[in-house]
C-alpha positions in Angstrom: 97.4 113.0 124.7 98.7 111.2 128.0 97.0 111.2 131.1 98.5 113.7 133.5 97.1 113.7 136.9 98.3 113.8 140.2 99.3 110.9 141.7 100.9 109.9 145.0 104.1 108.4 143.1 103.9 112.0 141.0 103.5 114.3 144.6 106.4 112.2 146.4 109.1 113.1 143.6 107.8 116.8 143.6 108.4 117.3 146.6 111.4 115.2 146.5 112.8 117.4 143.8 111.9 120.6 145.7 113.6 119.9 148.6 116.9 118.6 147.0 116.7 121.6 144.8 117.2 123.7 148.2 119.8 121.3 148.9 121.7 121.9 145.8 121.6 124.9 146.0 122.9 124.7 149.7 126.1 123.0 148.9 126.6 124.7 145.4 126.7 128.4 147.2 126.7 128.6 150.5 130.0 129.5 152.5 132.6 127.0 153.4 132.3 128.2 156.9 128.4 127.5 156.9 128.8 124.1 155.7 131.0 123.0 157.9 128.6 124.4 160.8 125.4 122.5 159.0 127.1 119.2 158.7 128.8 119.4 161.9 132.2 119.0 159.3 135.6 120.8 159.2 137.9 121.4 156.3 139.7 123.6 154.1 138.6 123.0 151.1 134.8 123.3 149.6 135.7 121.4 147.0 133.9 118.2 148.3 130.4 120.3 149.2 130.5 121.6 145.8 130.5 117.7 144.1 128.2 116.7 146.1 125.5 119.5 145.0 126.5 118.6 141.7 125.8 114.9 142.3 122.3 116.0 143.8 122.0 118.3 140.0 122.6 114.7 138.4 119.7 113.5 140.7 117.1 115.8 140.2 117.4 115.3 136.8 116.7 111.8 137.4 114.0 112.7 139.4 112.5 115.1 136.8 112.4 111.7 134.3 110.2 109.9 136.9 107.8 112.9 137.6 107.4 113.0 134.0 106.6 109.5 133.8 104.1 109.1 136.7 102.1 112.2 135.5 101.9 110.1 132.1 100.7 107.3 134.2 104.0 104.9 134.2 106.4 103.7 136.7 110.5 104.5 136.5 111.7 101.5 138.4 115.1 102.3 137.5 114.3 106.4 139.3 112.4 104.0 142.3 115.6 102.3 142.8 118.0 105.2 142.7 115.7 107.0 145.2 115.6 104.2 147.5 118.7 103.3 147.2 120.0 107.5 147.5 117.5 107.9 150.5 118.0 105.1 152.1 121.6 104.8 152.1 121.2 108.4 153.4 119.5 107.3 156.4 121.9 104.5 157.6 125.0 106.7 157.1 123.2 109.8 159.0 121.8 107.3 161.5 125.3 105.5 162.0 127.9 108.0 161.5 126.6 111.6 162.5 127.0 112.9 166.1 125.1 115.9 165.2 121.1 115.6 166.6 119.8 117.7 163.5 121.4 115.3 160.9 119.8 112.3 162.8 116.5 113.7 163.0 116.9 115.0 159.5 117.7 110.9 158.5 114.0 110.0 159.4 112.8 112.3 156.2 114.9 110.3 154.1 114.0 107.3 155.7 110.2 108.2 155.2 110.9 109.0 151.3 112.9 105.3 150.8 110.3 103.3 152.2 107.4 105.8 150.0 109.4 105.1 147.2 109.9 100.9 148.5 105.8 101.0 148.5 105.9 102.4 145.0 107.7 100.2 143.6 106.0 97.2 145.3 102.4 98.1 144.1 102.5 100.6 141.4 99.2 100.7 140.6 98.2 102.0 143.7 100.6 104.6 143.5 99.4 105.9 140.4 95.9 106.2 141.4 94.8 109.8 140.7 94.4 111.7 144.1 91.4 113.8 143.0 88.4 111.8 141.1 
């Protein structure tokens, strides 16, 4: 049987996945007008809040594949990438483009998630240390 225990690698995509899942669901079902008030947007159309909870769908799956795989005691570096990459680019764009002060304070989560996922990657063996003995 594999190894499964709790690892920091394994506790940073939980949690990653249970936030974006309130995310998805956010952007899936929530009212156009809400949106729009959230993400400081306006529009007509929800069409482009609905892909984009469908994109993060797409991600937590991806997610899900690395969990599995850090429980088991190995390293996704293809999931480490996409989560940098995904988080990261977050960051800049909310950092850059949004006027709205709880979208740039929100950024620094994201930020804080790339660079857990950036040490990951660089020393995976650390990251897979069990957190209990």
């Amino acid at each position: 049987m594999a190894d499964v225990s709790m690892n920091p690698l394994a506790l940073i995509l939980g949690l990653k996945i249970l936030v974006t899942l309130g995310l998805t669901h956010l952007f899936l079902f929530a009212p156009q007008k809400r949106l729009n008030g959230l993400m400081a947007q306006y529009g007509d159309s929800p069409l482009t809040y609905r892909l984009y909870g469908l994109t993060l769908l797409v991600l937590i799956g991806m997610y899900m594949s690395g969990l599995v795989a850090a429980l088991g005691g190995a390293v996704s570096h293809e999931v480490l990438a996409l989560g940098i990459l995904s988080n990261g680019g977050a960051a800049v764009l909310m950092q850059t483009w949004s006027g709205h002060p709880t979208l740039r304070r929100a950024s620094w989560v994201f930020a804080a998630i790339a660079l857990a996922l950036l040490a990951a990657l660089l020393f995976p063996n650390q990251a897979l240390l069990p957190l209990l003995p």
